[in-house]
N, C-alpha and C positions, 0 to 999 in steps of 0.2 A: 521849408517854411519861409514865407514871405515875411521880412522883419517890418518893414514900411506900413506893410497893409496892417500887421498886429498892430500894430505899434497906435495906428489911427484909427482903427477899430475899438480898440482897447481905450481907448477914449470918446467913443462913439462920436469920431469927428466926418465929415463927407471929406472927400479928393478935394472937392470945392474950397472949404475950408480949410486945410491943408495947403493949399494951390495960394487963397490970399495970402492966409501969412507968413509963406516962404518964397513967396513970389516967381513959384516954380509952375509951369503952365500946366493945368490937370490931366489934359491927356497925356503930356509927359508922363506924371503922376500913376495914371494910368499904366502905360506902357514897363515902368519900374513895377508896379505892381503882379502885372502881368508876366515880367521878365521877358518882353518883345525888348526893353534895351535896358542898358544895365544907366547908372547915374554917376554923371565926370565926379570930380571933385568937390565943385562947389555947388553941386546939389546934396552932396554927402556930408558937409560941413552945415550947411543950412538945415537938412533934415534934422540932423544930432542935435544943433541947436534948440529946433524946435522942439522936440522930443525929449529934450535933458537926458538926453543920453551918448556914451560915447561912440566915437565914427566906428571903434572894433567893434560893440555892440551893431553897430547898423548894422555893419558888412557880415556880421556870425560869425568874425574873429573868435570873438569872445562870448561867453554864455554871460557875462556879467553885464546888466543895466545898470550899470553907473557911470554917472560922466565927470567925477570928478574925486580928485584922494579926499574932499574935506565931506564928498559925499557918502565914500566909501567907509570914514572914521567915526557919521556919523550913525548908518548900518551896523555897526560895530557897537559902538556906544549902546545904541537900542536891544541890538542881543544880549551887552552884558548885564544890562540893566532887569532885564527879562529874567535873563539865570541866577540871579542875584534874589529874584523875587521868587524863583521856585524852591531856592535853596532855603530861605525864610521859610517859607510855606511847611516844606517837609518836614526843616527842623522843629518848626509850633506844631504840628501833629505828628508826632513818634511818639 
């Protein structure tokens, strides 16, 4: 699986779009997508940027979409808050 192309799909963005705001050249864009070439450094930094996500996420280091610990804590936060609400739930109907 291509991470780039999900990634801008998943946001129903074109190459084009993509291309201005990272000022990375579309057929480049392209060619990543396609895996005709893979992308240095600082397409890989720009990309993640964009995408608010981390450079291991880009490369499928990582399964995890997060690009940052305050992002990760706030993932976190949102689960417990969730479980906290089902736990309420069950205990008002028993």
């Amino acid at each position: 699986m291509n991470r780039i192309r999900t990634l801008r799909e998943d946001r129903d963005l074109r190459q084009l779009d993509v291309a201005k705001a990272t000022g990375i050249d579309q057929k480049t864009l392209s060619n990543y997508e396609t895996r005709k070439t893979n992308p240095d450094s600082f397409a890989i930094i720009r990309l993640a940027e964009f995408f608010n996500v981390s450079t291991d996420y880009l490369l499928g280091v990582s399964d995890y979409n997060i690009a940052s610990h305050s992002q990760l804590m706030g993932k976190i936060d949102k689960i417990q808050a969730e479980l906290e609400e089902i736990k309420d739930f069950i205990q008002k109907n028993m």
